[in-house]
C-alpha positions as CSV (number, residue, x, y, z in Angstrom):
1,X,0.0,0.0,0.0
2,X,2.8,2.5,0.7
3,X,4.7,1.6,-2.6
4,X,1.2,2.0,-4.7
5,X,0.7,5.2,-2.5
6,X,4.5,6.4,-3.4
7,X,3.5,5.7,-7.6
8,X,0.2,7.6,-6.9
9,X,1.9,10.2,-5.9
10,X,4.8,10.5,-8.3
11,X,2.9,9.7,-11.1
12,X,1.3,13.2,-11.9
13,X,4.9,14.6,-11.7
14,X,5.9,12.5,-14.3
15,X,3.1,13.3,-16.8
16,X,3.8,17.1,-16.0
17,X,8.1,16.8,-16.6
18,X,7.2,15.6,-19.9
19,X,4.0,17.9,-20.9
20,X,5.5,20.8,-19.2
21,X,9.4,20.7,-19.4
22,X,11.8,20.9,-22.2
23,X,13.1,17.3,-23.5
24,X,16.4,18.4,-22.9
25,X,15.8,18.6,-19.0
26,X,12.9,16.2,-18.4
27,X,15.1,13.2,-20.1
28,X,17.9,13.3,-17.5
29,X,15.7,14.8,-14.6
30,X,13.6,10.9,-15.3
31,X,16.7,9.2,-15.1
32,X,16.9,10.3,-11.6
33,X,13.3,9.5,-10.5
34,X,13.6,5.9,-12.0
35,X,16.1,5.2,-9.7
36,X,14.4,6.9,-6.8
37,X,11.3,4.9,-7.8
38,X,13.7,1.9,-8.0
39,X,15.0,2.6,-4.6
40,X,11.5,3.2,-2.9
41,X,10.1,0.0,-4.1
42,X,12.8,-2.2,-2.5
43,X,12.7,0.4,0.4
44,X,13.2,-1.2,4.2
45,X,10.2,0.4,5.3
46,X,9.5,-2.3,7.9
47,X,12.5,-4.8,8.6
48,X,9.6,-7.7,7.8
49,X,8.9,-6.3,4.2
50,X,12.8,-6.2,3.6
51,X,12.5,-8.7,0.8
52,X,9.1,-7.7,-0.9
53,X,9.9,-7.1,-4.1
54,X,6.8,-5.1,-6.3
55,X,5.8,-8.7,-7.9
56,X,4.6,-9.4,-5.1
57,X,1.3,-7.4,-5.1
58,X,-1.5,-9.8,-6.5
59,X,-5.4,-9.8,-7.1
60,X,-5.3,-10.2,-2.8
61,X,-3.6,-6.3,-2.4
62,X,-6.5,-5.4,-4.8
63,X,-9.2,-6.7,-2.6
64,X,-9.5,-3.1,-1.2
65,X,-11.7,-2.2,-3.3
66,X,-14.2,-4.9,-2.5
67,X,-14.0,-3.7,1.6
68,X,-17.2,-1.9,3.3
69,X,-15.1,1.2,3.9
70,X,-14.2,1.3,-0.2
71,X,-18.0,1.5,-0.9
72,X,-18.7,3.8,1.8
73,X,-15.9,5.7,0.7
74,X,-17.6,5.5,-3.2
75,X,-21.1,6.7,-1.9
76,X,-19.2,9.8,-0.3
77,X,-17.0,10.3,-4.0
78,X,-19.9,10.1,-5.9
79,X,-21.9,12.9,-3.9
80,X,-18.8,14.8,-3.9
81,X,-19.6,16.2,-7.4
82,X,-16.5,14.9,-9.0
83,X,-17.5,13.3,-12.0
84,X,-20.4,15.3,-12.6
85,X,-22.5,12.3,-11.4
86,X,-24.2,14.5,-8.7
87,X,-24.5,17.8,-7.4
88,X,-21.3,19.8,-7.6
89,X,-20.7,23.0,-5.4
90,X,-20.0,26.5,-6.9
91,X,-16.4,26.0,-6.9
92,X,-16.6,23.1,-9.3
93,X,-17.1,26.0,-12.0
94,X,-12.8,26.6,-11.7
95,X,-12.1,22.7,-11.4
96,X,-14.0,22.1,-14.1
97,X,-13.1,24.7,-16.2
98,X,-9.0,23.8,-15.6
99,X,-9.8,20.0,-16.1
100,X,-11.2,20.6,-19.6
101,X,-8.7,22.8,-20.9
102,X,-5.9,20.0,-19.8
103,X,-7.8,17.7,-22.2
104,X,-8.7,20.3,-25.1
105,X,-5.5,22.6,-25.2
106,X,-2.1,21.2,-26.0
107,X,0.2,20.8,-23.2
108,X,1.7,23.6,-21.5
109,X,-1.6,25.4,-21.6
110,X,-1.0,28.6,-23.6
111,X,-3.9,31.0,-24.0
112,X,-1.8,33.5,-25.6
113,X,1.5,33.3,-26.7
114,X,2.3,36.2,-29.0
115,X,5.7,37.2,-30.4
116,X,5.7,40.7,-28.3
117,X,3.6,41.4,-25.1
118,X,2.1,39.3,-22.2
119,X,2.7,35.2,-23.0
120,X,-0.7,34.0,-20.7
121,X,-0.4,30.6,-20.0
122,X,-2.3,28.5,-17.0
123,X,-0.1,28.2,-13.8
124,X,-1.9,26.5,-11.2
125,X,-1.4,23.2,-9.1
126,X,-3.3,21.3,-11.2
127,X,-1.3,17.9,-10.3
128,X,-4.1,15.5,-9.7
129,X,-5.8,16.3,-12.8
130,X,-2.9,15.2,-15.1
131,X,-3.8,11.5,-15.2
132,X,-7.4,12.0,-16.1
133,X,-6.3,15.0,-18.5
134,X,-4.0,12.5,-20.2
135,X,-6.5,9.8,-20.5
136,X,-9.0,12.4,-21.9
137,X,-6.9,13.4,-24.7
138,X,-6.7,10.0,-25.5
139,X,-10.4,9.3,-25.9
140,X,-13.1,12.0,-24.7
141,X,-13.9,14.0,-22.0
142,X,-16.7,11.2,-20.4
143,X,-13.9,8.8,-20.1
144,X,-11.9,11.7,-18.5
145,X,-14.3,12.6,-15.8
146,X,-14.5,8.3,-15.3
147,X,-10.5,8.2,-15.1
148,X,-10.4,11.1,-12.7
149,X,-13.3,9.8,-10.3
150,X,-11.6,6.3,-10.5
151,X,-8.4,7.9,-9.5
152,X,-9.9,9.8,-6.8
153,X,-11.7,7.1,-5.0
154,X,-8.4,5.0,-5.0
155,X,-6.4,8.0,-3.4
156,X,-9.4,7.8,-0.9
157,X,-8.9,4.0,-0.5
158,X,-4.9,4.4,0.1
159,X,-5.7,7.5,2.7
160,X,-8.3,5.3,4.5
161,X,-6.0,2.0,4.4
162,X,-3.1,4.0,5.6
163,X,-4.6,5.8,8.2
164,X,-6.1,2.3,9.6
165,X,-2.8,1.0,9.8
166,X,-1.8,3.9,12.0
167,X,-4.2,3.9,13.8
168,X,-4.7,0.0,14.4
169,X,-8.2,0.2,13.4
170,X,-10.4,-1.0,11.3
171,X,-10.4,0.8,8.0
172,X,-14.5,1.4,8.1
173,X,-14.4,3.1,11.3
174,X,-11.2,5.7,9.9
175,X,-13.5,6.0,6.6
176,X,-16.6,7.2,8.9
177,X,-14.4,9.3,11.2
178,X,-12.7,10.9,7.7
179,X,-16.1,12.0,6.5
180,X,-17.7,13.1,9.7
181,X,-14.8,15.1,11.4
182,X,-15.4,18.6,11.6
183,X,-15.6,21.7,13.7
184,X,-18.9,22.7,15.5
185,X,-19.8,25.3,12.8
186,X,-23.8,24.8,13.5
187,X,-23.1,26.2,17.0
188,X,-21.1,29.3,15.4
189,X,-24.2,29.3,13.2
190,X,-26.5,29.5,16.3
191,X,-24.7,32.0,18.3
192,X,-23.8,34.2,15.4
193,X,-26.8,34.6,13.3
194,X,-26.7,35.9,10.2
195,X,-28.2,36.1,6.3
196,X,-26.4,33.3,5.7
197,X,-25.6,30.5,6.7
198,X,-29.1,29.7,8.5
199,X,-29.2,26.6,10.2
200,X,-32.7,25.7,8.1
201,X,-32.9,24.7,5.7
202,X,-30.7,21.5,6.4
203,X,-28.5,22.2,3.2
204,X,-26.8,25.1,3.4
205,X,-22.9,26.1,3.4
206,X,-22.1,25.8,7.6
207,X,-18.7,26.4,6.9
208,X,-19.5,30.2,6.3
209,X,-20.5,31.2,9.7
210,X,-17.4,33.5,10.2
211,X,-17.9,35.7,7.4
212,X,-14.7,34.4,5.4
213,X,-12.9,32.5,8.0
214,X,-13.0,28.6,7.6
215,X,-11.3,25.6,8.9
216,X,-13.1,23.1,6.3
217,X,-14.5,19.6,7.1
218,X,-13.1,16.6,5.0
219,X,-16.4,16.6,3.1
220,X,-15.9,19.9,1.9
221,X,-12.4,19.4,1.3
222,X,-13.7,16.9,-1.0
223,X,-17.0,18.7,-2.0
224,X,-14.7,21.6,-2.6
225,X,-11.0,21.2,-3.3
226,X,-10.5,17.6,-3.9
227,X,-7.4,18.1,-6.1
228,X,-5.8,19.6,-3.0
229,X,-7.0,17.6,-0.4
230,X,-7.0,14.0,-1.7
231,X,-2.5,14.6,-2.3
232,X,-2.8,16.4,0.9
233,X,-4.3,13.8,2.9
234,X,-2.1,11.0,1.8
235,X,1.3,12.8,2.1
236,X,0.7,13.9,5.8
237,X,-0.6,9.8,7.1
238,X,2.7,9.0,4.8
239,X,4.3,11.3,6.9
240,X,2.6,10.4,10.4
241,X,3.7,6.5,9.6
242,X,6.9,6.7,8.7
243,X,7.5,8.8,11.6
244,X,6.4,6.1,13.8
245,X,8.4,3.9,11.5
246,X,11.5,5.6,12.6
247,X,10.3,6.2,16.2
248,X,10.0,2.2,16.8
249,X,13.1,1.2,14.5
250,X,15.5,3.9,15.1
251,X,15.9,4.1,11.1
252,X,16.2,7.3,8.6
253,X,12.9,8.5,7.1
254,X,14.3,11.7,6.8
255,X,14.6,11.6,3.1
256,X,11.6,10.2,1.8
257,X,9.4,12.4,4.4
258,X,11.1,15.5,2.1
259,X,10.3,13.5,-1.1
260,X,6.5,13.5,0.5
261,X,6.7,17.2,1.2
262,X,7.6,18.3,-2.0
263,X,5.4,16.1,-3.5
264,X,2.6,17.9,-1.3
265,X,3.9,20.9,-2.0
266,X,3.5,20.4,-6.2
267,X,-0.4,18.9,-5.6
268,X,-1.2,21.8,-2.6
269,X,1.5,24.7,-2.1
270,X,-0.7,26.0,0.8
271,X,-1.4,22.7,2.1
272,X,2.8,22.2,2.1
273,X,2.7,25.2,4.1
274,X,0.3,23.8,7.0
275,X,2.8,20.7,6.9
276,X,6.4,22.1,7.0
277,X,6.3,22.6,10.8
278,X,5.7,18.9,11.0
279,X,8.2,18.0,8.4
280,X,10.9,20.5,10.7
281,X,9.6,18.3,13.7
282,X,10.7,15.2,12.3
283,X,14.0,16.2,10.6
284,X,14.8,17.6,14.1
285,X,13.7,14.0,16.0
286,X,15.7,12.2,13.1
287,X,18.8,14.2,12.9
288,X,21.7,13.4,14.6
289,X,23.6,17.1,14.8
290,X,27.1,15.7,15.4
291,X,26.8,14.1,11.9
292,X,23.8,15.5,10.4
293,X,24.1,14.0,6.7
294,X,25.1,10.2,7.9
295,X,22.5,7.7,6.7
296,X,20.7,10.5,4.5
297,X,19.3,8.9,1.2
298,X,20.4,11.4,-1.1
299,X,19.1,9.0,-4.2
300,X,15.9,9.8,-2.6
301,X,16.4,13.2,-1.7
302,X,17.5,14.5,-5.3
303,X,14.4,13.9,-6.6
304,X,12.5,15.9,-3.9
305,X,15.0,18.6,-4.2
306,X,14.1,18.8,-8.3
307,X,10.0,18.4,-7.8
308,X,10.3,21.4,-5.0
309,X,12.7,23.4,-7.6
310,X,10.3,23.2,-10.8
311,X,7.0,22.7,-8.8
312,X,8.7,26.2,-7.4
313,X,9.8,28.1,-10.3
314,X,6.1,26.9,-12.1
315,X,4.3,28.6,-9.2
316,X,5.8,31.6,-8.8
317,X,5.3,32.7,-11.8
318,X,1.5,33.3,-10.5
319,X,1.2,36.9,-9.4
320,X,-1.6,36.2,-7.2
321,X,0.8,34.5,-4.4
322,X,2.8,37.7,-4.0
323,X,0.2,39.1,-2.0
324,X,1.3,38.0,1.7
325,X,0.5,40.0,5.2
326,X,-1.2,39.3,8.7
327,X,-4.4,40.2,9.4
328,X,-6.0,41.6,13.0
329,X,-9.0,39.6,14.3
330,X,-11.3,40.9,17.3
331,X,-10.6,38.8,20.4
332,X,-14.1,37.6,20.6
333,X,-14.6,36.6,17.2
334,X,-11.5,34.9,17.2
335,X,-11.5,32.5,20.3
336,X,-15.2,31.7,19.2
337,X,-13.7,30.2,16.1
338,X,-10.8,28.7,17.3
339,X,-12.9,26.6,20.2
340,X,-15.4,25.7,17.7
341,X,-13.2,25.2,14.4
342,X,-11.0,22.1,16.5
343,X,-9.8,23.9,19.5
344,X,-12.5,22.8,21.9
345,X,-11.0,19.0,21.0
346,X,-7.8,19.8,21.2
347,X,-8.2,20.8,24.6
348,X,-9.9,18.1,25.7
349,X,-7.1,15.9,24.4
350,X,-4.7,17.7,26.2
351,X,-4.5,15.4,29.2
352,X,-3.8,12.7,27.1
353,X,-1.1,13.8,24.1
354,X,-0.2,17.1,26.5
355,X,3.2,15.6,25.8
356,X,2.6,15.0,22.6
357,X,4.3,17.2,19.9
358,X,2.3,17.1,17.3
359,X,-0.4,17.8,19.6
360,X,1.4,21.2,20.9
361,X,2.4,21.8,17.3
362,X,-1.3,21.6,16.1
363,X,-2.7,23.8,18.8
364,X,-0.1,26.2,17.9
365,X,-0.8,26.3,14.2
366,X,-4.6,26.2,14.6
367,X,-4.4,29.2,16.5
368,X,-1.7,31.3,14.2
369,X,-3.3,30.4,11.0
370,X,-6.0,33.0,11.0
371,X,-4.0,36.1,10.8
372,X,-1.9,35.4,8.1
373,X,-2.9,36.3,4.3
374,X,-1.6,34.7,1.9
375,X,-2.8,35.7,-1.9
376,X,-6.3,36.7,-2.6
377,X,-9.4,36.3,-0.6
378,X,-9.1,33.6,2.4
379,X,-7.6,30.6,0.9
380,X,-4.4,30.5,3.0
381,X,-6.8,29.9,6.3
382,X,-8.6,27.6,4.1
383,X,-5.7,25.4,2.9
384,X,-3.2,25.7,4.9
385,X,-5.6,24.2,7.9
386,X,-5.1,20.6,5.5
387,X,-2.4,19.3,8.0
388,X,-3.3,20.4,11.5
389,X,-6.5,19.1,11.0
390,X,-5.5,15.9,9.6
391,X,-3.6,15.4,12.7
392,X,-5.9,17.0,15.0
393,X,-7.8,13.9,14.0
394,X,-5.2,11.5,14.0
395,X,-4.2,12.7,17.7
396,X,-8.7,12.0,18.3
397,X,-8.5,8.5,16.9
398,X,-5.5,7.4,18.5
399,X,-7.7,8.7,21.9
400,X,-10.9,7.0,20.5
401,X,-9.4,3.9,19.5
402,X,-6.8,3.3,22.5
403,X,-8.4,1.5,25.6
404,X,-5.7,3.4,27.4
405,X,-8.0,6.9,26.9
406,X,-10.0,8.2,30.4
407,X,-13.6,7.2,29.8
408,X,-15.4,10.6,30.1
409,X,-12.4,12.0,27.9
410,X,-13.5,9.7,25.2
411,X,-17.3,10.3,26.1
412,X,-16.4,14.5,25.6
413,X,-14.6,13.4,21.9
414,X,-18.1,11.9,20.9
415,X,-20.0,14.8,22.5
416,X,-18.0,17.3,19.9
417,X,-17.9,15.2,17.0
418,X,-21.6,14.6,17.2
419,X,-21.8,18.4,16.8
420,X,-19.5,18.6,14.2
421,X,-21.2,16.0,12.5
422,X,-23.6,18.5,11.5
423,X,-21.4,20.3,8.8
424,X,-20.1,16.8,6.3
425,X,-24.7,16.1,6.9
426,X,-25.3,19.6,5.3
427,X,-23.0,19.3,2.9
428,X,-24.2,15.7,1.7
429,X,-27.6,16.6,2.1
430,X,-27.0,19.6,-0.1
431,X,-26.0,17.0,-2.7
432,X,-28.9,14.4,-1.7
433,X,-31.2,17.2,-2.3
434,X,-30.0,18.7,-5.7
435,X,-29.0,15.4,-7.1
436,X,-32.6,13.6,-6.2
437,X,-34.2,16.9,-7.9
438,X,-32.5,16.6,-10.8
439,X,-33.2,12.6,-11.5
440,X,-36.8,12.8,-10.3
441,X,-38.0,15.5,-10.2
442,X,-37.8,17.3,-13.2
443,X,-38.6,16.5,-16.5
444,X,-36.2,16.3,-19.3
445,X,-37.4,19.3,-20.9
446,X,-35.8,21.7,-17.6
447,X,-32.9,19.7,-17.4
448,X,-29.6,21.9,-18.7
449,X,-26.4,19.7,-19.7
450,X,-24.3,21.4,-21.8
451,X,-21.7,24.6,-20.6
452,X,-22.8,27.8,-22.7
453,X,-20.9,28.5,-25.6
454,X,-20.5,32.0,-25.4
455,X,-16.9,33.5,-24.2
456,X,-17.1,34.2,-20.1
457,X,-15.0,36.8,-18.8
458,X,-16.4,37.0,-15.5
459,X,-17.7,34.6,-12.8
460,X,-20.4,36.5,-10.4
461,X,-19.7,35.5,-6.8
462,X,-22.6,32.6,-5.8
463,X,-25.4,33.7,-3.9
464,X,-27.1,30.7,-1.5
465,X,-24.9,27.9,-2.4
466,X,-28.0,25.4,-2.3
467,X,-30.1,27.3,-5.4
468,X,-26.7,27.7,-7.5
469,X,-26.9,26.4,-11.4
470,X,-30.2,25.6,-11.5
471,X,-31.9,22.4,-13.3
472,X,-28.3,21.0,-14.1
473,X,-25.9,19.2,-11.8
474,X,-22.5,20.4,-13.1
475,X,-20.7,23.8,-12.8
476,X,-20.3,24.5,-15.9
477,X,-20.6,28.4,-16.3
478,X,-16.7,28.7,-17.1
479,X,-16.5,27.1,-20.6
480,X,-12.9,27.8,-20.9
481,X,-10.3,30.0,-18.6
482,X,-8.9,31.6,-21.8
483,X,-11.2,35.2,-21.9
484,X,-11.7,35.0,-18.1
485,X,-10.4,38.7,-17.0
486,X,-11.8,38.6,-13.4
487,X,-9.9,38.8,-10.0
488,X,-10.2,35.6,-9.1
489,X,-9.1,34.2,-12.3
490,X,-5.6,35.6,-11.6
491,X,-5.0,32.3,-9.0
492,X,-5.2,30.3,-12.5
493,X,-3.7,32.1,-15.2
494,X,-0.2,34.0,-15.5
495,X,1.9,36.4,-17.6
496,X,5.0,34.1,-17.6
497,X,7.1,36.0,-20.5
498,X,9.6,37.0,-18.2
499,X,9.8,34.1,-15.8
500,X,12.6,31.6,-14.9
501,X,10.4,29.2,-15.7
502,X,9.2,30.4,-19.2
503,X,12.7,31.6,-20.6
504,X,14.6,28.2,-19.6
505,X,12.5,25.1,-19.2
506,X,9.2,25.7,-20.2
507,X,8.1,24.0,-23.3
508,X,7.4,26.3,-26.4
């Protein structure tokens, strides 16, 4: 499962080198990540798997798919939107948008690229798409939204699987606590009352109690941002185990933990962000400072170093991260969302993982996140939240699932996550609702399928997120990013004339 999770992973990297990056620097730079492959599949990740060679995995390591988890975890894909087999949310319009112009453009994605003057080309982390994209412009685009909901529901599988394992539990129970954690946003609801969100009707955005500020579920991660979250996910429990790997066996994981960083970092940037502190936590655990580069696997570590360099130089070419500052929150408002976006549960975790450091780490980050602003609009609160609150509930199940854990402690977990329960229900109700209108209720004559033709330059902002894109289920009001002119298409497309990136390894 680890190797298969490693290939998920690099595999996107791979499809961009060679759609993205000059011959001339992709053909060597793959040289070097066939022998990291190479070395990560006869990896000593465990000293009982010292001899598993990859021809071992058989029709038995596929059984996953045939688990209770896997099909509770293919009910939650397949009211996640992605697809287009149900509802999608307002932010699909972007995903969507990017995912069809990786099938329909030729690779890199140039909307303009004239002899003088701005060069506008699409800069984004568009990572997880590349495998669908690829199999799209191989055959159509409903193969392409098949490929990349297959792909989706197997990261899923390998996140759940993983995060069993880690936590010695079964893999339904992880799947159930995945899709259910959240903060208590219908308290934040009650207690701050507003236009909207309302707590009635059951299907509206809770996550938008405090007016911009948001520490999203993993339901709306999905519902929302799956191409972030999904990588996300899967590089921090990579992370989490092979730091207990080298916590139990006194062995080196420093290498391929920066290999899963950087690999985070090229699927999420803001994500990364939210993980570095842990990343520096385990390089410090690991590193012996009287000899700091002995037994560091610098066959595995090259790689990273050249998927953090490109993934780097692509990005920045984006003008929309150069926008960076802090921001001032009123006292009030800000310990009400810190106790009811995780803090609360932190807290009452804190007799049981107060020594913890990844417990003192994720209270710190959870409460520095909010004031810093990072690019346009609140993403960087958003985003960067990924990894706290992956291990916020990673520190919950190990307190949940360990018979060591004081009763009433475990009895006050329940107690909150019953309340945060609330926000994944609205959300999948949201898509219950809108998806179950759509096949039964109206008639084929309402029903709208197709994206409009005309050239969009500007997306209005959505209104009540329940009553968006009527009579259809996709997002489809972005036919192509090429005329879009807007602010918020600036996170997508870039002038990259003058870039590093553009001048010396970008393909022309």
């Amino acid at each position: 499962m680890k190797r298969l999770a490693y290939l998920y992973l690099i595999l996107p990297f791979f499809i961009f080198l060679f759609g993205w990056v000059r011959l001339r620097v992709s053909l060597p730079l793959s040289l070097i990540f066939f022998f990291a492959l190479y070395k990560l599949s006869t990896f000593n990740l465990q000293p009982s798997t010292l001899n598993l060679k990859l021809s071992t995995f058989n029709l038995k390591h596929l059984s996953s798919a045939l688990r209770p988890s896997s099909f509770v975890l293919l009910t939650w894909l397949l009211l996640s939107g992605i697809g287009g087999y149900a509802f999608q949310n307002w932010d699909h319009n972007w995903r969507n948008a990017v995912f069809r112009d990786l099938i329909a453009f030729q690779w890199p994605v140039y909307y303009a690229q004239p002899a003088s003057g701005a060069v506008k080309a699409l800069v984004y982390y568009f990572g997880f798409w590349l495998p669908a994209a690829l199999v799209g412009k191989l055959t159509n685009a409903q193969i392409a939204n098949l490929a990349l909901f297959l792909w989706t529901w197997l990261g899923l599988i390998l996140t759940v699987r993983l995060t069993s394992e880690h936590l010695k539990t079964s893999a339904l129970k992880v799947a159930l606590l995945l899709i259910f954690f959240s903060g208590a946003d219908i308290v934040g609801a009650l207690l701050f009352p507003q236009n909207y969100p309302t707590v009635l009707p059951p299907i509206t955005h809770l996550e938008a109690w405090a007016n911009g500020l948001q520490y999203s579920s993993f339901t709306t991660q999905l519902f929302w941002v799956y191409n972030q979250a999904v990588p996300a996910w899967l590089c921090v429990i990579l992370i989490a185990t092979l730091s207990r790997e080298a916590k139990n066996n006194q062995k080196d994981r420093r290498a391929p933990m920066i290999l899963l960083w950087t690999l985070c970092f090229f699927f999420a940037p803001l994500a990364s962000i939210g993980l570095l502190p842990y990343l520096f936590l385990e390089l410090i655990r690991q590193t012996d400072f009287k000899t700091p580069f002995k037994n560091l696997r610098w066959e595995i570590l090259l790689p990273a170093i050249v998927i953090f360099s490109l993934s780097y130089f692509f990005f920045s070419a984006n003008a929309a991260a150069q926008s960076r500052g802090f921001q001032s929150l009123p006292p009030l408002k800000f310990l009400a969302f810190f106790l009811l976006e995780g803090g609360a549960l932190w807290l009452i975790l804190a007799p049981f993982k107060f020594r913890d450091a990844r417990w003192i780490l994720t209270g710190i980050l959870l409460a520095a996140i909010p004031f810093i602003q990072l690019g346009s609009g609140r993403d960087f609160v958003m985003r960067a939240s990924i990894a706290p609150l992956f291990y916020l509930m990673l520190l919950t199940g190990e307190a949940l699932f360990n018979s060591s854990a004081p009763r009433r402690m475990r009895i006050a977990i329940f107690c909150l996550l019953i309340f945060g329960a609330f926000t994944p229900l609205y959300e999948i109700n949201r898509s219950v609702y809108r998806t179950y209108q759509y096949y039964f209720v109206l008639d084929d004559s309402q029903k709208m399928s197709a994206p409009p033709a005309e050239a969009l330059t500007h997306l209005p902002p959505p209104g009540a997120l329940e009553n968006e894109h009527p009579n259809t289920l996709t997002a489809d009001a972005i036919p192509t990013l090429k005329y879009m002119t807007d602010q918020l298409s600036q996170n997508f497309i870039a002038d990259v004339r003058s870039t590093f990136f553009y001048q010396y390894l970008m393909r022309r």
